[in-house]
N, C-alpha and C positions, 0 to 999 in steps of 0.2 A: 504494500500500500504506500502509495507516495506521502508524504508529509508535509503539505506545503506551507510557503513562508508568512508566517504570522508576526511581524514587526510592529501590526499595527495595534498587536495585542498586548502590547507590552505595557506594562502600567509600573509607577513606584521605583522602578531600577533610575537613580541620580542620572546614569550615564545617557541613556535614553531619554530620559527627560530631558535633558539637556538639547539633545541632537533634537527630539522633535520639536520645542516647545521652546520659544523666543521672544525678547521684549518684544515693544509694539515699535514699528519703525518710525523712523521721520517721515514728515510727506513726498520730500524726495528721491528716497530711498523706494518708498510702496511703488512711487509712480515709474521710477523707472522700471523697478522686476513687473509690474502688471504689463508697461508698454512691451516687454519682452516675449508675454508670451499669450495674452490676451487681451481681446478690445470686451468691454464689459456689453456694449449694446451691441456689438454686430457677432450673429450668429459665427462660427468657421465652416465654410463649404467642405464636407464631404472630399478627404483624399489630403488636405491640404497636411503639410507638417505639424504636427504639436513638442515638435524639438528643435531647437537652433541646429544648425552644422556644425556648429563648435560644440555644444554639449555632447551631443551626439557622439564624437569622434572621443572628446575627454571621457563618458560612459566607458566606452568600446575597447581603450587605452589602458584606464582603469583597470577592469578585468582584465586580461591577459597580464598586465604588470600582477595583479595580486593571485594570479593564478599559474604565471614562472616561478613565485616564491615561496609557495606553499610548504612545508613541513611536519611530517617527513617528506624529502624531495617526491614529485609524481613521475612514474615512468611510460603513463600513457596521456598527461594531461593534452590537452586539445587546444588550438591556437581558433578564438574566438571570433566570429565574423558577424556584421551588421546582415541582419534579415528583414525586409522591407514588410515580408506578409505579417512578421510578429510583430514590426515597428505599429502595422495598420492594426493590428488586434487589440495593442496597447491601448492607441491611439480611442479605441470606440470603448475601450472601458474607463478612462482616465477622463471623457466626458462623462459618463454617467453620474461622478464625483462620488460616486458610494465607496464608502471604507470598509471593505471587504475584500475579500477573492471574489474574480467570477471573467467569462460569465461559467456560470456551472457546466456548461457542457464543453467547454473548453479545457476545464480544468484537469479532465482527462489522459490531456495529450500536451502540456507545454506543463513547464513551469513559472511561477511567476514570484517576484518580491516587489514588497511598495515603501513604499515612504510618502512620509505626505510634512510639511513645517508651516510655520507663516510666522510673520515679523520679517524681521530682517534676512536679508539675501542672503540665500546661501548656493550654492553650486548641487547641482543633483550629484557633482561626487561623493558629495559630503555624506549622502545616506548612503553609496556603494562603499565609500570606506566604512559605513557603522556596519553594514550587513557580514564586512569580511573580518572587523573588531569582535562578532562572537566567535572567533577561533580560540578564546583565553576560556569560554566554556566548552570547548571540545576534545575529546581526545580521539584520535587517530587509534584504529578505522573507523570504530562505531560510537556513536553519544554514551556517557557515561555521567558525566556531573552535570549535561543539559538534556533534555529528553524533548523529542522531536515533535513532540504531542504537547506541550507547552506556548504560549498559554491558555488556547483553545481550551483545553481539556483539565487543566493541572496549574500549576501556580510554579515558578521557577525560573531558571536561564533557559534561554532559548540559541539555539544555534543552526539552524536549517535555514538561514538564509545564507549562512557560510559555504553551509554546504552544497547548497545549490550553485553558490557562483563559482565554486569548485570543483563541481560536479565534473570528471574529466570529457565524459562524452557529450554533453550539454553544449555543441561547438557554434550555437546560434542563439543570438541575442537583437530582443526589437524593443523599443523603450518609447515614451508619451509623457510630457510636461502637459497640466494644464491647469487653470486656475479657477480655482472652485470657490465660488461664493454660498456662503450658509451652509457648509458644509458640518454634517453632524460626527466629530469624531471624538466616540468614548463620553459621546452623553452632551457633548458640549457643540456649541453651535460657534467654527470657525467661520468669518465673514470674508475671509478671500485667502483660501488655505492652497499652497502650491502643494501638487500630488503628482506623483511618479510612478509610474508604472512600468516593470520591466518583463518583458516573458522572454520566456527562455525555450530550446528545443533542442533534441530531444530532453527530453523534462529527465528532472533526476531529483535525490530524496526515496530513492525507492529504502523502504524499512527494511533493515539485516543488512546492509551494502554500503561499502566505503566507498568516501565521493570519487576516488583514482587508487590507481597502485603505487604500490612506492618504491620507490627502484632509482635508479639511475634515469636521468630526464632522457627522454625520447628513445630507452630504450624497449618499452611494449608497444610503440607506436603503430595504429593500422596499416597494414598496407598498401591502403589509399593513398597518404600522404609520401611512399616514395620514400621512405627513409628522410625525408625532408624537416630539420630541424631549428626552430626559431626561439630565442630567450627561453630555454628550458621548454618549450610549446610544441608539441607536432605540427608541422607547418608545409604545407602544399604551397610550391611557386606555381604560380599559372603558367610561366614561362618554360616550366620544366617539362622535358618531350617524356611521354608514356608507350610502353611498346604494350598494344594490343594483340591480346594473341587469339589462336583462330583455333576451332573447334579441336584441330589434332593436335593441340600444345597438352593437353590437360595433364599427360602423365609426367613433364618433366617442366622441370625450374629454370629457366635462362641464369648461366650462371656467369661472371666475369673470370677470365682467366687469372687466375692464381700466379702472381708473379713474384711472390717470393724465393730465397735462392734456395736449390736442392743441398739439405745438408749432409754434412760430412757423417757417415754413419759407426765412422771409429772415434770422434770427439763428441761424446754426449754425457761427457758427466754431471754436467750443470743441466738439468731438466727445468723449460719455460713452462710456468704457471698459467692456465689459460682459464677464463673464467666465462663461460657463453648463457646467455639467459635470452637467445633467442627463442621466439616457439613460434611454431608452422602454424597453429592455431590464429586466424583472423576473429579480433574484436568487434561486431558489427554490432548496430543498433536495431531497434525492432522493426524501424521503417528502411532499412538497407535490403535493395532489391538486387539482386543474383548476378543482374544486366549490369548495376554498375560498379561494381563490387569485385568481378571477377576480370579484371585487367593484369598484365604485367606479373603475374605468379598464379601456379597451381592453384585450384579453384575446388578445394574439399575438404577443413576442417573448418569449420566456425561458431564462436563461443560468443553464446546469446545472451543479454542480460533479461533479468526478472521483469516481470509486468508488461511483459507484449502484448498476452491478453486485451486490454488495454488501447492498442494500439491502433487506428483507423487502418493502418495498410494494407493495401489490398493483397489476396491469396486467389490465384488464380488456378484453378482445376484439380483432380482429386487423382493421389497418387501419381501425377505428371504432371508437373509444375510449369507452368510461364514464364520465360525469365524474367518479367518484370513483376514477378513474386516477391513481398518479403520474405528475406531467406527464415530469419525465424518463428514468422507465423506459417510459413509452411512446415518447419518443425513441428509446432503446437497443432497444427491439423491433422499431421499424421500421424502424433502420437512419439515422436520419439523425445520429446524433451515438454515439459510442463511448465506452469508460470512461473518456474524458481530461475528459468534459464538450465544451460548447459550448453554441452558441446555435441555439435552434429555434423556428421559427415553430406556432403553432397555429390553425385556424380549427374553429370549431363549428360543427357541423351539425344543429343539432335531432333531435330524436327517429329512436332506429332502435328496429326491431323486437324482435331479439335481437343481443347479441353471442358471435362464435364464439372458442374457445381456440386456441394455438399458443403452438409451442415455436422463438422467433428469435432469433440473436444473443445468446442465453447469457439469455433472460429466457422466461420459460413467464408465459404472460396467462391468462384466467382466462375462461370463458364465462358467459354471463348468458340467460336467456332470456325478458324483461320487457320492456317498452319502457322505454328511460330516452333522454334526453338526449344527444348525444355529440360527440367532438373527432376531429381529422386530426392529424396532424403532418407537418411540410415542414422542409429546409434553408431557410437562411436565402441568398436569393439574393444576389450584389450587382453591381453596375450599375453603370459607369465615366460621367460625363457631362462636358457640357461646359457652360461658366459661365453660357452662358443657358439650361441646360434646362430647363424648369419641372415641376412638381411633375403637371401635368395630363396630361405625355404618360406619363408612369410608374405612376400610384396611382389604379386604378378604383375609384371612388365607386362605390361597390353592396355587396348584404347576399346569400349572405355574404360577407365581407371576403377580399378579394383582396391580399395583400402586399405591400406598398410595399417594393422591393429595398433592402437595403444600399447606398447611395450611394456612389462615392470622388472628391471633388471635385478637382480640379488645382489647382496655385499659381495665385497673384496673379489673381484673378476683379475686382479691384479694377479692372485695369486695362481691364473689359471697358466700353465705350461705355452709360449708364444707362439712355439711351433702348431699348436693347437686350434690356438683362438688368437690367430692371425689379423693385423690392423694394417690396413695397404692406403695409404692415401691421407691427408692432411685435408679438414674442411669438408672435401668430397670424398668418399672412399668405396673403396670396391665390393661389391656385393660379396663377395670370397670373404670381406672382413668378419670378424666377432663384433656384434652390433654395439653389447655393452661396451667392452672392452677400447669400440671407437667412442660409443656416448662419452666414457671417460677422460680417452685423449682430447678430445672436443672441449671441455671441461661442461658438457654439460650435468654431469651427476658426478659425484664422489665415490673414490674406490669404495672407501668407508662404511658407505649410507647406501649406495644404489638408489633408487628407483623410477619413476615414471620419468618414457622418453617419446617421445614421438621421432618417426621415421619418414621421410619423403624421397621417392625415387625421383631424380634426378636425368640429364641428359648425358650419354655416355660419353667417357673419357677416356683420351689416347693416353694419357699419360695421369699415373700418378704420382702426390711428391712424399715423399717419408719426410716425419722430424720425430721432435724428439721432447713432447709436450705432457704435463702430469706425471711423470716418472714411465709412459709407455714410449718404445720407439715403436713407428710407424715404419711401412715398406713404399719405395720405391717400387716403381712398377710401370712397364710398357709396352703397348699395345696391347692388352691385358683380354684372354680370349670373352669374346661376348661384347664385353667393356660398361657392364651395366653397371650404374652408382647410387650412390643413396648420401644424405645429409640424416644427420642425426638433428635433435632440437628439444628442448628442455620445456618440462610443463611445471605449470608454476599455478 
């Protein structure tokens, strides 16, 4: 259940009383911030702005600065963009001048935080820095000395407008200044109270769920944004070229050549510490559709967040999907993952005929009677092995892609005999490898700990390189019969 942002429910706390509640201005003080942002007799035509271009941009700025510096660091936080549709939704609730959420059926699908002051000028930053000032009642992941049901429901700190503007997937943002006369807030009747309104998308506050992960900045990052990295922010250049791939890419990764130098395999007493917390698992949101989602890498593990349910996005036909399906209400329709989220596999099937409708698991899909393109969805399997299993007896190489299980390696694979459970290749390695034993040199799992890895077959390679990474040496190797490869990758 989401939580949404209640600021206006705050009563009593010095600090907030403060931020809302101001002397009474001078006359020329009132008359300029009114000339700013409303004429008191003339109605605003439908469409016009209810924000300067300058608040606007300092709003916009705002976020992202207090959403690079979040702590503990984020490793998926999302670099925040002006959305004109949520600027306009603002916009017609911020006339209504009621002090509340709403409108109710919106509230569904956006998130929103308000503020509202009068007297003296203040900047609408001033209520984005109070919303990001309840971070001294939160503790990272989940509320503890503030509760998200506050003050609605309970009496106490409140912290859910922090976390909404921290929300990591929340990557859109549309806001509304307008000036409300006789406004009633908290019993008391303001005579020209300045009110804000921000919505947000996709909406975040979901109950049980940390606003982002915490990692190293931009290293859980979608793989939409391209590896693309801004002030700690995931961040997409527009300017940056994306290789689209075409129906037979599905089973293998474009990989860039590997240019570091082949080492020496008689000097390796010093073993390089490697530490990878990549995962092959894409982060998608609940209105992320198939079509645009699967560009530029392998198109089959993706880890859905909670409350899709929820989500207006359309589901297009029953057990054969549309790609312009949301990938994770097609999950929720066919049953392989429920409103807590999870991870689902996908494979595409090229073109069907028509897709038919159905009402599953709390999601009604939608029929289509065209040929278009289309996906499956599957659980995500997973597969207990032992240290020298290799990747060849698990991951069929063929189109279309057949899914490599979730892996769970056991401890100390170190100790397995090398001639055994054999590791050919640095990065990318040879299907002939021991899968653990490569998770290891990868540094995605520890000898120590083992466990959960994920596996992706890759595009075959002439050449492999040996080193000499986590106390394993790795093989050299060429023209390697077959030359089929796989990438390990860490699940977290």
């Amino acid at each position: 259940m989401s939580a949404f942002n209640l600021l206006e429910k705050i009563r009593g706390d010095p600090i907030y009383t403060e931020t809302l509640l101001s002397k009474v201005p001078s006359p020329e003080q009132l008359s300029s911030l009114l000339e700013k942002y409303a004429d008191e007799n003339v109605a605003k035509p439908r469409g016009k702005r209810a924000i300067s271009a300058i608040d606007k941009q300092a709003i916009l700025d705002l976020h992202n600065k207090l959403r690079g510096q979040v702590y503990p660091p984020a490793s998926n936080m999302e670099y925040m963009v002006w959305d004109t549709e949520l600027e306009r939704s603002a916009e017609e609730w911020a006339e209504t001048c009621l002090w509340e959420h709403g409108p109710e059926g919106l509230l569904n699908y956006i998130g929103q935080n308000l503020g509202v002051h009068w007297g003296r000028y203040r900047p609408p930053t001033s209520h984005v820095q109070a919303w990001y000032d309840e971070v001294k009642d939160y503790s990272f992941p989940y509320p503890q000395e503030c509760n998200p049901h506050c003050p609605f429901r309970c009496s106490g700190p409140v912290c859910a407008h922090y976390t909404q503007l921290v929300w990591a997937t929340s990557s859109r943002i549309g806001c509304a200044i307008n000036v409300c006369y006789n406004m009633n807030v908290w019993g008391q009747i303001w005579t020209k109270a300045v009110y804000l309104v921000c919505n947000y998308s996709p909406k975040g506050n979901w109950w049980g769920s940390a606003p982002y992960r915490h990692g190293t900045p931009c290293s859980a990052c979608p793989p939409s944004y391209g590896g693309g990295c801004k002030d700690n922010l995931c961040y997409k250049d527009d300017n940056q070229y994306y290789y689209e791939e075409t129906e037979e890419d599905n089973i293998i990764e474009p990989e860039a050549p590997i240019t570091t130098r082949r080492p020496d395999t008689h000097s390796h007493t010093h073993s390089i510490t490697v530490l990878s917390t990549e995962q092959m698992s894409q982060l998608v949101s609940c209105d992320t559709k198939l079509r645009d989602q699967c560009k530029g890498t392998t198109c089959n593990r993706y880890e859905c967040p909670a409350g899709c349910l929820d989500s207006p996005a359309k589901v297009i036909g029953t057990v054969y999907y549309e790609m312009h399906s949301s990938i994770c209400r097609a999950g929720l329709h066919y049953g392989v993952i429920d409103n807590n989220g999870g991870w689902m596999d996908i494979t595409r099937m090229g073109r069907q005929e028509f897709f038919i409708k159905s009402y599953k698991n709390g999601v009604q899909s939608l029929g289509k009677y065209q040929s278009a393109n289309s996906f499956t969805v599957s659980k995500v399997s997973i597969q207990v092995v032992t240290c020298d299993t290799t990747v060849s007896t698990l991951c069929p190489y063929e189109s279309p892609v057949k899914h490599c299980p979730r892996i769970y390696c056991p401890q100390n694979c170190l100790q397995e005999h090398p001639q055994v459970s054999r590791v050919i290749g640095t990065r990318v390695y040879s299907d002939k490898s021991s899968i653990c034993r490569s998770a290891i040199h990868a540094g995605v799992i520890k000898n120590e700990q083992g466990g959960y890895i994920d596996v992706m077959p890759v595009e075959n390679r002439l050449y492999y390189y040996g080193s000499y990474q986590n106390n394993v040496l790795s093989e050299s190797m060429q023209n390697p019969p077959g030359g089929k490869a796989f990438r390990v990758f860490a699940v977290i």
